[in-house]
N, CA, C and O atoms as CSV, one atom per row, in Angstrom:
chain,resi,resn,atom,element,x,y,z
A,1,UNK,N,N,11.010,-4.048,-11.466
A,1,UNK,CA,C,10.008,-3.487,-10.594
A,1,UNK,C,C,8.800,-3.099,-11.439
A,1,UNK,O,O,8.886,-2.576,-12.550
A,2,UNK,N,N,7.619,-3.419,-10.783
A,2,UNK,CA,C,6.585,-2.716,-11.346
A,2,UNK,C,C,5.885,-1.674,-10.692
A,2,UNK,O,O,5.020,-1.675,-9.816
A,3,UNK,N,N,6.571,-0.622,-11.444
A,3,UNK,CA,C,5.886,0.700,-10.446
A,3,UNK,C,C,5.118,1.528,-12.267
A,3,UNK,O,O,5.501,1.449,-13.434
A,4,UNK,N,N,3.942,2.239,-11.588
A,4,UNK,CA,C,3.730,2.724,-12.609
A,4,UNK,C,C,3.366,4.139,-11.961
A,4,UNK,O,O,3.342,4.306,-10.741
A,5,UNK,N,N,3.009,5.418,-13.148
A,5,UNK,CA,C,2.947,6.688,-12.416
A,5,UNK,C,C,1.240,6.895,-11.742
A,5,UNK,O,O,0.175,6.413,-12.125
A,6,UNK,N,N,1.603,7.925,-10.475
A,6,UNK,CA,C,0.272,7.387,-10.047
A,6,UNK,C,C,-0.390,8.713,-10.854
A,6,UNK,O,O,-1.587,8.524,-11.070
A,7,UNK,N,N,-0.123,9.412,-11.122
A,7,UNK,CA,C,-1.051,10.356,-11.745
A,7,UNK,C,C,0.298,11.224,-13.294
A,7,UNK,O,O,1.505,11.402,-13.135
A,8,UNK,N,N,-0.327,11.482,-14.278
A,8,UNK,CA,C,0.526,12.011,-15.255
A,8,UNK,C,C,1.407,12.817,-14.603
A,8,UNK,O,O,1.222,13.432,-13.552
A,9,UNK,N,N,2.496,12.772,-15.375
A,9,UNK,CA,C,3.757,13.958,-15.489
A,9,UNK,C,C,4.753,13.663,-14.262
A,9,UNK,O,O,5.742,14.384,-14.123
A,10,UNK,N,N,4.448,12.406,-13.201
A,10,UNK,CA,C,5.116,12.149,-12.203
A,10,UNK,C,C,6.875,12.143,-12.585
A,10,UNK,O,O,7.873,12.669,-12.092
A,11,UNK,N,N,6.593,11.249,-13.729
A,11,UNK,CA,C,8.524,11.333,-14.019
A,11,UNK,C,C,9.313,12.759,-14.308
A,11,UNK,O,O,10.472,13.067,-14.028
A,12,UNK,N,N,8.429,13.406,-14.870
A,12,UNK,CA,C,9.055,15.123,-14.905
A,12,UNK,C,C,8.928,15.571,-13.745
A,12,UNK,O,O,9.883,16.299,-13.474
A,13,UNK,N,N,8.010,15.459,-12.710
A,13,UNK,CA,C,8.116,15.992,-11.577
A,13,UNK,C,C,9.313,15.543,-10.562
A,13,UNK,O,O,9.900,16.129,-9.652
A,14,UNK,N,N,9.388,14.536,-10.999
A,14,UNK,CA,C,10.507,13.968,-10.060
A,14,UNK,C,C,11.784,13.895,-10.459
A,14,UNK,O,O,12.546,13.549,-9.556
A,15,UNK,N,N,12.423,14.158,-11.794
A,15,UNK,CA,C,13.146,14.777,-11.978
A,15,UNK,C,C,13.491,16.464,-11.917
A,15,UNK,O,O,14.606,16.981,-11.867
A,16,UNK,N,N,12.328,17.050,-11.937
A,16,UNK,CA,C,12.848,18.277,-11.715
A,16,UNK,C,C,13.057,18.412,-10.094
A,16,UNK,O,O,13.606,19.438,-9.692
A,17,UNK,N,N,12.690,17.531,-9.253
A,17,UNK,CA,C,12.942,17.245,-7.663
A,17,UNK,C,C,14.435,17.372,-7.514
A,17,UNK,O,O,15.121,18.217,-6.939
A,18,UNK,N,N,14.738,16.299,-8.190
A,18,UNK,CA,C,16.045,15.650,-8.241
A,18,UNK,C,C,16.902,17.011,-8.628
A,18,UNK,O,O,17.591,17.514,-7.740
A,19,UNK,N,N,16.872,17.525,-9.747
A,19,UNK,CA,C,17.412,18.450,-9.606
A,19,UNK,C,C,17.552,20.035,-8.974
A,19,UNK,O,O,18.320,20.968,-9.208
A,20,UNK,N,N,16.489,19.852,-8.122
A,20,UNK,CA,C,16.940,21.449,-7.145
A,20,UNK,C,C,17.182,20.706,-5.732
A,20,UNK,O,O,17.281,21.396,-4.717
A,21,UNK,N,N,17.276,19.297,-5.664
A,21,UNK,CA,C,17.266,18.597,-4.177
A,21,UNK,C,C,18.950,18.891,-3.770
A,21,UNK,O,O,19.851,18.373,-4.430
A,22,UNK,N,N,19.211,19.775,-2.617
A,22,UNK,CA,C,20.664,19.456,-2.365
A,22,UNK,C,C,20.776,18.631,-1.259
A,22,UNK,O,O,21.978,18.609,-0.993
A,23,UNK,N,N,20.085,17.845,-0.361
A,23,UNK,CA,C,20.623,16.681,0.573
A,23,UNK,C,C,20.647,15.178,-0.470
A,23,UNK,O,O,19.836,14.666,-1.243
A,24,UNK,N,N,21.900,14.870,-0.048
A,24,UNK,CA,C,22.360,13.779,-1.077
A,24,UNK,C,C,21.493,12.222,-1.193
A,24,UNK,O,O,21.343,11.473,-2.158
A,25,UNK,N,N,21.059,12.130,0.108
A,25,UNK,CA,C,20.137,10.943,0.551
A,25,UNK,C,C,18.448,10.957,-0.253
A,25,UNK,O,O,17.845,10.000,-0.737
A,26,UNK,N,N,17.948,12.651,-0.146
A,26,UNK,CA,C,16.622,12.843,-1.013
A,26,UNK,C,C,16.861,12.554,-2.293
A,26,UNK,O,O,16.251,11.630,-2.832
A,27,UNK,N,N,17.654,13.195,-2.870
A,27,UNK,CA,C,18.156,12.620,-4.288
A,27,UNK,C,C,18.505,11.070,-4.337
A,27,UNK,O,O,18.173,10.568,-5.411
A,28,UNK,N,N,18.948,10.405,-3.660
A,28,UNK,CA,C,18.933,9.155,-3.687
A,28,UNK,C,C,17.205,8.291,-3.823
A,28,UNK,O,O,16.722,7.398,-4.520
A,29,UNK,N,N,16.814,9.049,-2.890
A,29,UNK,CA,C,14.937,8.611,-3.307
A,29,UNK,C,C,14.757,8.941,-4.195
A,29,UNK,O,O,14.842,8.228,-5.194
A,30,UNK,N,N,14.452,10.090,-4.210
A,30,UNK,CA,C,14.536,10.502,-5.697
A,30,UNK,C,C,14.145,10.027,-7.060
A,30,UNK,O,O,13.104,9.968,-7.714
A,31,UNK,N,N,16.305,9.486,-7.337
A,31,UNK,CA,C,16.410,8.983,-8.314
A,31,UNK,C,C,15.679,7.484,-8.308
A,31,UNK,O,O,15.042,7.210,-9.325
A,32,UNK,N,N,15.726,6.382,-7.122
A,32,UNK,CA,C,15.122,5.169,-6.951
A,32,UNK,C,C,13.859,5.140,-7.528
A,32,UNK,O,O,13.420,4.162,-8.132
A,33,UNK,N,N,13.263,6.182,-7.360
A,33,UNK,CA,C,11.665,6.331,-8.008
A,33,UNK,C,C,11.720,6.609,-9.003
A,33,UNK,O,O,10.778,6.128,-9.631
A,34,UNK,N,N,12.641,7.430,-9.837
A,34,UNK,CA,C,12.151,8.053,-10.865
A,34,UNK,C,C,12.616,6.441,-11.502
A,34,UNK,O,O,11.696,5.754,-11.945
A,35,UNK,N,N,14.239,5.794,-11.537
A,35,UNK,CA,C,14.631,4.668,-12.177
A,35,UNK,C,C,13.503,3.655,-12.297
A,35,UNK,O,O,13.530,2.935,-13.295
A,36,UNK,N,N,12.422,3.482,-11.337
A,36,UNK,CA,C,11.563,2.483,-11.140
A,36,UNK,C,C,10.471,2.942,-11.819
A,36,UNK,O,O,9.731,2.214,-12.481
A,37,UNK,N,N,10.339,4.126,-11.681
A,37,UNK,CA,C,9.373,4.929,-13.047
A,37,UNK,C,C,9.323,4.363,-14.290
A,37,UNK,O,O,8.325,3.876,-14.822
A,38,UNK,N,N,10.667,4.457,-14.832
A,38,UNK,CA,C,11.823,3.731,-16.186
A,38,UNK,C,C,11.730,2.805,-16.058
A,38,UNK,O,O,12.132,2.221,-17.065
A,39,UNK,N,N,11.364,2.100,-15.263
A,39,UNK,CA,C,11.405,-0.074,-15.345
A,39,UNK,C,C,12.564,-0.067,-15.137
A,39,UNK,O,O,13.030,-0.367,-16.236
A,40,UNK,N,N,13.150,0.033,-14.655
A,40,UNK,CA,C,14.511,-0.389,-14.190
A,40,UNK,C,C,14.230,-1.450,-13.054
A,40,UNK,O,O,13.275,-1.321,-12.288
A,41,UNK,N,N,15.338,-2.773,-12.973
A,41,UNK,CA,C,15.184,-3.593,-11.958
A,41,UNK,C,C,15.835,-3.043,-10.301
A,41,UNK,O,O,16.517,-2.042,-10.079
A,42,UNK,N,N,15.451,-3.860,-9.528
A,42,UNK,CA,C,15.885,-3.006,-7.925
A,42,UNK,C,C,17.284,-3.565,-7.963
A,42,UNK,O,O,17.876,-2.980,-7.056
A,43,UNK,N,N,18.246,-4.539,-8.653
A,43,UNK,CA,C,19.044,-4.351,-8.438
A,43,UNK,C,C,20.131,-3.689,-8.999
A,43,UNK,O,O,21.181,-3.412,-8.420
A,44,UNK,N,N,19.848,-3.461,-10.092
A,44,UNK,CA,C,20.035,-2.616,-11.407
A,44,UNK,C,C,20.118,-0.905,-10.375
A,44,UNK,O,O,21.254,-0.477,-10.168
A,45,UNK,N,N,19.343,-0.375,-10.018
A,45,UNK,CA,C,18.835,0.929,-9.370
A,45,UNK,C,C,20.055,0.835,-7.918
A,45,UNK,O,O,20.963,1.655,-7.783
A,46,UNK,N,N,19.832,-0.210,-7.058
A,46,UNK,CA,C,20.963,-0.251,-6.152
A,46,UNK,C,C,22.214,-0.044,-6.199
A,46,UNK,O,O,22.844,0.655,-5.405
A,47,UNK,N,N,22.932,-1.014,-7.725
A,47,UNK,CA,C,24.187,-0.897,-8.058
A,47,UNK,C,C,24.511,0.455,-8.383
A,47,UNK,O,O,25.565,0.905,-7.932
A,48,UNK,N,N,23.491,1.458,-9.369
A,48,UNK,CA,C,24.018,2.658,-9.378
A,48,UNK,C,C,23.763,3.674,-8.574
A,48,UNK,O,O,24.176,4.826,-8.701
A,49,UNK,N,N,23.180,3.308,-7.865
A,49,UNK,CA,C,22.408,4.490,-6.195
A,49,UNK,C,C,23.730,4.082,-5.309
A,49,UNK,O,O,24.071,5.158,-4.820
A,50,UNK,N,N,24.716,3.001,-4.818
A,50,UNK,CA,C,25.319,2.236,-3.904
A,50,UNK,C,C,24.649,2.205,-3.278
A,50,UNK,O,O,25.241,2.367,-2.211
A,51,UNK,N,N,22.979,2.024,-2.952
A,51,UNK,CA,C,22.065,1.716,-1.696
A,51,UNK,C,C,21.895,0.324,-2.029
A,51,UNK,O,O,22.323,-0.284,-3.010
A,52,UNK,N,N,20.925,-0.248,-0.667
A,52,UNK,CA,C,20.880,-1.282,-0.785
A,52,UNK,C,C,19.552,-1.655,-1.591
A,52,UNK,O,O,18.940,-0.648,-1.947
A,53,UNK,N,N,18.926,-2.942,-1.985
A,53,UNK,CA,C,17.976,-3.798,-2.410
A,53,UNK,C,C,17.244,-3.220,-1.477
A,53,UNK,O,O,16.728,-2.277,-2.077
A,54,UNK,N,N,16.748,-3.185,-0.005
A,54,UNK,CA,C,15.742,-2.384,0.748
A,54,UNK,C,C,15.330,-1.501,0.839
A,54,UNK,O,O,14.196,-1.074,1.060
A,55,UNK,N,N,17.037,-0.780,0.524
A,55,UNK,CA,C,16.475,1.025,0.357
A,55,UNK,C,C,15.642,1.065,-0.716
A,55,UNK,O,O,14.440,1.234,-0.511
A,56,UNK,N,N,16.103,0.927,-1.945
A,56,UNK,CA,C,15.190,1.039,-3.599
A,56,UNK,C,C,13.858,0.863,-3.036
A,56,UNK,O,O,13.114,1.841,-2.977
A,57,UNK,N,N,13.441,-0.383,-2.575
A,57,UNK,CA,C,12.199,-1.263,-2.934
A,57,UNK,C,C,11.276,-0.410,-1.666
A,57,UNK,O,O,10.062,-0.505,-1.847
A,58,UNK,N,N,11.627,0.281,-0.605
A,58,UNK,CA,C,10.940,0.911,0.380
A,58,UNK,C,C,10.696,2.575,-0.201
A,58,UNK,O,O,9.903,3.357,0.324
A,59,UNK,N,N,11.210,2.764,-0.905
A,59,UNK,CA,C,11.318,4.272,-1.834
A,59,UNK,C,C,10.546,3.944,-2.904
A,59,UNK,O,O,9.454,4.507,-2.821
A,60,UNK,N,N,10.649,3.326,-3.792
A,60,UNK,CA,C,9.670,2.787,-4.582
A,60,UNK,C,C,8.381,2.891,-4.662
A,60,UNK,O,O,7.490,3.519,-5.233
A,61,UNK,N,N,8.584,2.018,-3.855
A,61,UNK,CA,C,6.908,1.316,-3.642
A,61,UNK,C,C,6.254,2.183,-2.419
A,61,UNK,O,O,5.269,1.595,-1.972
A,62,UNK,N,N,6.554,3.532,-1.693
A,62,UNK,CA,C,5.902,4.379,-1.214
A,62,UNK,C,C,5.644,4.848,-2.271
A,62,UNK,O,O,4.926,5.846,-2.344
């Protein structure tokens, strides 16, 4: 994926999300963004989210 941050410090922000988020599904966005932050591929991010290729790439790329 090519996602890049839209303004500095996004990957710290979104990990510190991740960690005070308690609904299990936000954390699932979440993490999809922050992994795509990291260059991680969408299917790479799916296999360890168990979401699908749509979910990632619609979380993402908002």
């Amino acid at each position: 994926m090519d996602i890049t941050e839209r303004s500095r410090g996004d990957r710290r922000r979104r990990a510190h999300l991740i960690a005070k988020e308690s609904d299990a599904i936000q954390r699932d966005r979440l993490r999809s963004v922050l992994f795509a932050l990291q260059g991680w591929e969408t299917l790479e991010i799916a296999g360890t989210g168990g979401r699908s290729r749509a979910f990632v790439q619609r979380w993402a790329y908002a």
